[in-house]
N, C-alpha and C positions, 0 to 999 in steps of 0.2 A: 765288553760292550753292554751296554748299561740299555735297558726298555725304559724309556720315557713317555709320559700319560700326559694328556690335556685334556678339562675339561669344564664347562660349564655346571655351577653347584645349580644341581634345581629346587627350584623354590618352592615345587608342588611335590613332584616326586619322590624325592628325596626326604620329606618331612616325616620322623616315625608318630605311628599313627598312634602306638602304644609302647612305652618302653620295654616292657617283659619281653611283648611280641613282634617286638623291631626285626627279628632274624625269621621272620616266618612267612613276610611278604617282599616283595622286590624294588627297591631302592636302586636305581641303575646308577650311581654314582658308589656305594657301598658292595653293589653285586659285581663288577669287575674286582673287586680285592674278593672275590670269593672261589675265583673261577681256579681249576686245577691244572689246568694247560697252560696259563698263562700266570707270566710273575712280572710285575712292574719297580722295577727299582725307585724310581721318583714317581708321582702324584701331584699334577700340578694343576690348580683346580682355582678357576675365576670365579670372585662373587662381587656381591655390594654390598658395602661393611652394612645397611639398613637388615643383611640376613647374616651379622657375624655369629650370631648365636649358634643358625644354624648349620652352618661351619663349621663349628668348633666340634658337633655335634658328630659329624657327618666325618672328620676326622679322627677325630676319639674310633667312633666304628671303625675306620679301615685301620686303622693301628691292630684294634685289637683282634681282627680276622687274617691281618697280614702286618705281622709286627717286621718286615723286613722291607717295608716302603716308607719312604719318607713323604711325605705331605706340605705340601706347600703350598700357602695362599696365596692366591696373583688379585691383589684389589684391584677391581674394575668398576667404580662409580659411573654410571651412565643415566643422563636424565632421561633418556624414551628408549627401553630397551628393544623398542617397536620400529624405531629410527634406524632406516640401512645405514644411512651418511653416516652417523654419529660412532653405530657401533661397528662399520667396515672401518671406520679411520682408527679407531681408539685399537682394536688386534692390528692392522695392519703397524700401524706403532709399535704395537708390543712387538712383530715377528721382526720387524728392523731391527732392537735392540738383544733380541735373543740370538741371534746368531749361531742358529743350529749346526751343527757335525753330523750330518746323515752318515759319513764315511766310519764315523767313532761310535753311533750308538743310532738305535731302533727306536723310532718316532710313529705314536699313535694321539691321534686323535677322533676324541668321543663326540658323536654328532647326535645323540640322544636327546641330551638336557639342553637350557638351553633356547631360548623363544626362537620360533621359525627363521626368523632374522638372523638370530645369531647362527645357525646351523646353517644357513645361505652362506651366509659371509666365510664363516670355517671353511667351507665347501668349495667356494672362490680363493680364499687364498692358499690351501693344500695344492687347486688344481696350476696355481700358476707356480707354484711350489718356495712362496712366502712362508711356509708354515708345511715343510717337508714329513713326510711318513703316511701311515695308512691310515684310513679313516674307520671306526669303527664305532657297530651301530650295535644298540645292544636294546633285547625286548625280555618279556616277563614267559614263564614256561609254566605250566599250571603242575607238570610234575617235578619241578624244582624250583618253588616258590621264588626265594630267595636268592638265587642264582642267576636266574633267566638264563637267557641264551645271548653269544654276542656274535657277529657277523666283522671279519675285515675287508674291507675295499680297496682295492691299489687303485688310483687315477692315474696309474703310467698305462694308455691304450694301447702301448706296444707291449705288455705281457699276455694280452689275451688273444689266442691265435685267428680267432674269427672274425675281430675287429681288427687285428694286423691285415688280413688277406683281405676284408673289404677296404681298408683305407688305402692299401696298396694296388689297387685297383683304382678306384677313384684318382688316385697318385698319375698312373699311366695314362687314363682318362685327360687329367690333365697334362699331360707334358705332351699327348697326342695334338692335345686341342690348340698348344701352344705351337705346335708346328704344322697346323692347320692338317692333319691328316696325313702330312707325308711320315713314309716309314723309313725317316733317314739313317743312313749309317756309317755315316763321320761321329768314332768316338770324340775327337776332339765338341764337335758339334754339339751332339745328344748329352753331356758333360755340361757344358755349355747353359741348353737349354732348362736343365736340370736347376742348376743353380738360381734358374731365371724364375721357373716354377715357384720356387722355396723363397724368392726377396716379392715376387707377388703374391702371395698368398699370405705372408705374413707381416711386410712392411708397406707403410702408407709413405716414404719417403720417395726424394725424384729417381727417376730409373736415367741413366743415358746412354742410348743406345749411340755405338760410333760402327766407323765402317763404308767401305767403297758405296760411291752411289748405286742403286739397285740392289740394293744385298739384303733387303728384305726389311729395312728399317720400321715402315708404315704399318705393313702388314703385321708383326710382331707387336706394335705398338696396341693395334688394334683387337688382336685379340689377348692383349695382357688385358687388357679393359674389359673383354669378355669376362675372360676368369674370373675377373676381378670382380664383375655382375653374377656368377654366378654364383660365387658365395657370399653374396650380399656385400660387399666391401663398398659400392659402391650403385646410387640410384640412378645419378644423373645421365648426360648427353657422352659422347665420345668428340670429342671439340678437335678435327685434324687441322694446325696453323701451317704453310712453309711459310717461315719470315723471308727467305730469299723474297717473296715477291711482295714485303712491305716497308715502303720508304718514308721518312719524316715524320709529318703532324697524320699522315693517315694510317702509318703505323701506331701511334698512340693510340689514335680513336678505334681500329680495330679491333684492338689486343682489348682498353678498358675502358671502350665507350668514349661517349660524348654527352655535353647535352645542346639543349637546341639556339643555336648563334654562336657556337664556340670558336666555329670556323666558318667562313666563307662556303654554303653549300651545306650547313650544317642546318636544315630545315629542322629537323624532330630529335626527340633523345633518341641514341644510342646506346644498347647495354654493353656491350663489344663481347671477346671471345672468352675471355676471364670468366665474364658471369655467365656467360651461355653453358659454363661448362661445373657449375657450381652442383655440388655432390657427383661427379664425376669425375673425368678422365682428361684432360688436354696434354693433347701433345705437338708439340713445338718442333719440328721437322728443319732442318738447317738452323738452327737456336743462333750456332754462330754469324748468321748473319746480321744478328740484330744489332741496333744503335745502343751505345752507351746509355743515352737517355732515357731507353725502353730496357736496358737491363737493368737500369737502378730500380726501376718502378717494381719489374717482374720478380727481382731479389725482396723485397718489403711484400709483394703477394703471398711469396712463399713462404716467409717466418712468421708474419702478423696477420693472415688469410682477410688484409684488406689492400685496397687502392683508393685511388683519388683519377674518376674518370674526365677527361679533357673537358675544362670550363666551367668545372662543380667544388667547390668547397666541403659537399657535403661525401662522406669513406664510402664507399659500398664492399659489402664482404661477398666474400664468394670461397668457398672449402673442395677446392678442385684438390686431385692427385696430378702429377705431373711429369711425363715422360719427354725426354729431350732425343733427338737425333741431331747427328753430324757427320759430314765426311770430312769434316777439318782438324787442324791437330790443335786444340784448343788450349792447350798448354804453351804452345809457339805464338797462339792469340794472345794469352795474358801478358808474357814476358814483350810483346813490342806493344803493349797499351790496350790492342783491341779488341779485349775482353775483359768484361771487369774479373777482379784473383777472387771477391768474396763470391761472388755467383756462381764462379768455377768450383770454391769448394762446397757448395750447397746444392750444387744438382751432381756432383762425383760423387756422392756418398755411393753410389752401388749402376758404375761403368762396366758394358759389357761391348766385348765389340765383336759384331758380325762375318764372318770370313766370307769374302768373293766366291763366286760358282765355281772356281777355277782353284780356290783352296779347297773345295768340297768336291773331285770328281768322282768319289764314290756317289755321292748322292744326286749326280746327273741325273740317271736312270728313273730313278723315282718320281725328280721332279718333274721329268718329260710325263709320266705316266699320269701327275697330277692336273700337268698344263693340258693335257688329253681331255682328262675327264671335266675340268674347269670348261673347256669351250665346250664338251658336248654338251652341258648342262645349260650352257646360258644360251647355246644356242641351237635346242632340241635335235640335236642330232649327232649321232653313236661317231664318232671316228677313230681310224687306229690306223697301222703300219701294215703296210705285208712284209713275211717275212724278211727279203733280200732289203727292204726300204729300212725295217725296224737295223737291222747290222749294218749298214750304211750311215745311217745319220749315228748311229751311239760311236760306231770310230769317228766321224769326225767331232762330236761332243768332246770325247773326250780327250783328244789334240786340241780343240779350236781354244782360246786366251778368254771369251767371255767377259770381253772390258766392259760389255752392259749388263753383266751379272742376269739377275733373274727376271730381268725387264727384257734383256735382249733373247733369251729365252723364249719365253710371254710372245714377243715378235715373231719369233723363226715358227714358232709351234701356229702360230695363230695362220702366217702365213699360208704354209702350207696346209694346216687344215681346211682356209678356205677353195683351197685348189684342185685339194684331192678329188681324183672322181668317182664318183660315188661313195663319198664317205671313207673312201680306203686311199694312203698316203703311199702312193706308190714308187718306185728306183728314178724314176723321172723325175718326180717331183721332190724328192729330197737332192738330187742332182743340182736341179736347177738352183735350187735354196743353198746350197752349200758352198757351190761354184762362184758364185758372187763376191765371196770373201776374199779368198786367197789372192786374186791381180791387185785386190784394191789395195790390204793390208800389205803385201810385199812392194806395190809403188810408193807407199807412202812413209815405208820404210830406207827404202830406196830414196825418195826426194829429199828427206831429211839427212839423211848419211849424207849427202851429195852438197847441200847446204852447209852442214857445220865442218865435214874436212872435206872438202873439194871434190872435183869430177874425177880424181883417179886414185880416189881414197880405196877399191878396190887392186891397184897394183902397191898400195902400201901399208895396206897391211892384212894378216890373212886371216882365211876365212873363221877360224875359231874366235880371233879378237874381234871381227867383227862379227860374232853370233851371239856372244857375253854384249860386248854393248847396244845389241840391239834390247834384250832384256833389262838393259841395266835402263836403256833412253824409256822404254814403256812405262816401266815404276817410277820414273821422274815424272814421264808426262800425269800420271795419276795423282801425284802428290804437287800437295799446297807450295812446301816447302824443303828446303835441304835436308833439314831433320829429320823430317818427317820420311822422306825416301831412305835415307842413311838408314834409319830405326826398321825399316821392312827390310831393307836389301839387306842386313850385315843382326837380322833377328837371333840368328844362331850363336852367333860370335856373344854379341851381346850378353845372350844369355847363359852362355858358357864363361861370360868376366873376358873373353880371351880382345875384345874393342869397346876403349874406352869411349872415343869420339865418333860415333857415327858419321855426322856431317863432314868433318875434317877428312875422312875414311874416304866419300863419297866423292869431296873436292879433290881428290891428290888424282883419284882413278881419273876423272875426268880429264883433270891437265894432260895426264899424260897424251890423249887426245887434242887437246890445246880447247877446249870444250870447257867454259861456265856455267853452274845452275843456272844462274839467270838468264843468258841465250835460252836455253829450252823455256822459260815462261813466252817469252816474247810472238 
């Protein structure tokens, strides 16, 4: 394993001032070949042939104090060595072509010599690791002239333990922050959100969040955009769109303005939601509902961060980030036409999807305790359970299906906080809250069974088949499409190779019933 040197010849420092007494003052380009703990097999050392002289000079020296380094010139001709542009481009050039082996051999570079500029730019491309190894900084010793002293620096901030434990803090900080506080404990989940941490923090591509309605899409969204305000990634607005609720030409004008006569009703300009959201955040909440027309426009925002707003010739830009929600299976959208395939792969670059309350019942618990504290705060006043109330409603949490995820939650909590008396949520009032469900959910379980196989579809067949298909009808009813239920119900198979076809898997069970997917849309 070979020690390799880079360094900037300096033009001042470096000059002997006297040739006799060349070895009697500190030259930091000649006083690393002098040091006794340290051997550098290669010397590679940038000038501008206007100082070849000086070079030649300044090699001749380390030869002769370390005749077991070899020396090599890197010409680096630059007209303003003063110029970040000029001279980040011209190394960043060089470190593409060098093609370092960190694994084969020990990489140092000298941050001494060198105009401020250039010791910036070293500094930038070690730490993005362009230009791999330790940085080393080297000064003058008044009792070892000629030697000085040199100092190395790792920029990897995971070897230093007290910057590992503050960052790792911060870390927690945020992955708390990104779960608004609750202390969940679905590792699947916490895994999850983990990874969600690490593509906000460090990627400006689209996020899209998928997943049952209610499962927290919004909220998530909104506080990525925190994060993402808190370490400056971003100045702008938090721009919340549902395209469910925009149709035609006033979906255009929404999304990218208008100007004034464009349309019938179109009094004044319009900036729309695009530019509202310029150095920020927009996020597009049911994305998949949107028109063709408005997805070609929103695919051209996000590659070329411009549009063209309804009845103007003239682009306007706008440098938003972009987060997408959906409970639809958007891949079943491209393949029947409606959604366009290129948009689909420009906002998938980094899908995450959300699991229902009901994939999450460990995290019931918590979430009750946050929906608790969410109402006493907005609405100045303390509420909780007593004890027999607190054990009553968590059995039924966590039996009950929670088809409205963390919205329906949000309800039952809110409810009965308003009801409690005196602030305290009592055996009554979780009673009453909970009782509600079970006739309605089992008649409408019942009407339906009674609908698709007849009035005596309990003498024909028994109680286990129809306890599987009542499970199997709720995960239809949630889903878009055939696919898309086959892909939940038969996840395991799938992902064990052991079912090729979902959908086909889903159709055969049903016949058996004499039962269509599409009866259940209808």
């Amino acid at each position: 394993m070979k020690n390799i040197l880079y360094s900037f010849l300096g033009t001042s420092l470096d000059v002997p001032r006297k040739k006799k007494q060349r070895w009697s003052y500190w030259r930091p380009s000649v006083a690393l070949a002098l040091q006794d703990d340290i051997h550098f097999d290669e010397y590679h050392i940038w000038y501008d042939t206007r100082f070849q002289p000086l070079f030649e000079t300044v090699r001749a020296d380390i030869l002769e104090c370390s005749p077991g380094t070899e020396v090599f010139g890197e010409v680096l001709d630059l007209r303003d060595p003063w110029d970040f542009e000029e001279v980040y481009s011209r190394l960043y050039d060089f470190s593409r072509a060098l093609d370092p082996q960190p694994e084969e051999h020990r990489y140092y570079i000298h941050i001494t010599t060198g105009t401020h500029v250039a010791q910036i730019c070293l500094f930038l491309l070690n730490e993005s690791r362009h230009l791999p190894g330790l940085l080393i900084q080297t000064s003058p010793d008044r009792e070892n002239p000629a030697c000085g002293n040199y100092t190395l620096i790792d920029l990897d901030l995971s070897r230093y333990d007290l910057l590992a434990k503050r960052f790792a803090m911060e870390r927690q900080d945020d992955l708390a922050f990104l779960k608004s506080g609750i202390e969940t404990r679905n590792e699947s989940f916490n895994r999850l959100i983990e990874t969600i941490e690490r593509v906000a923090v460090r990627s400006r591509e689209p996020i899209l969040l998928t997943g049952p309605t209610g499962a927290g899409k919004s909220r998530l969204a909104k506080n990525i955009y925190e994060l993402k305000k808190l370490n400056r990634q971003v100045t702008g607005k938090f721009v919340d769109v549902n395209c469910a609720t925009l149709r035609g030409d006033q979906a255009m004008a929404a999304l990218f303005g208008h100007t004034r006569g464009a349309f019938t009703g179109a009094v004044k300009d319009r900036p729309g939601l695009l530019k509202t959201a310029d150095n920020g955040v927009l996020f597009l909440d049911e994305v998949g509902e949107l028109g063709l027309d408005e997805q070609a426009m929103l695919l051209r925002a996000i590659e070329e961060q411009v549009f063209l707003p309804l009845g103007s010739d003239q682009e306007v830009g706008s440098q938003f980030l972009l987060i997408c929600g959906t409970n639809r299976d958007l891949e079943t959208a491209v393949a029947s036409g409606r959604f366009r395939e290129d948009l689909y792969a420009r906002i998938n670059l980094w899908r995450f999807r959300l699991p229902g309350l009901a994939e999450r019942r460990e995290d019931i618990e918590p979430n009750i305790e946050y929906e608790l504290e969410e109402y006493s705060r907005l609405n100045g006043q303390r509420i909780s359970f007593n004890k027999e109330a607190w054990r009553e409603f968590l059995e039924f949490a966590g039996r009950h299906d929670w088809r409205g995820n963390f919205r329906e939650l949000n309800a039952t909590i809110t409810r009965m906080a308003t009801l409690a008396p005196g602030g305290r949520i009592d055996l009554a009032t979780v009673k009453a809250e909970t009782e509600q469900y079970h006739p309605v959910v089992q008649q409408d379980q019942d009407d339906s069974l009674k609908s698709l196989l007849g009035d005596d579809y309990q003498q024909r067949y028994d109680l286990f088949e129809l306890s599987q298909l009542r499970e199997v009808l709720k995960v239809c009813a949630e889903c878009k499409t055939q696919s898309e239920a086959g892909r939940k119900l038969f996840a395991v198979s799938r992902l064990a190779k052991r079912s090729t076809n979902d959908a086909d898997r889903l159709g055969r069970y049903l016949a058996n019933f004499g039962i269509k997917f599409a009866d259940l849309q209808k």
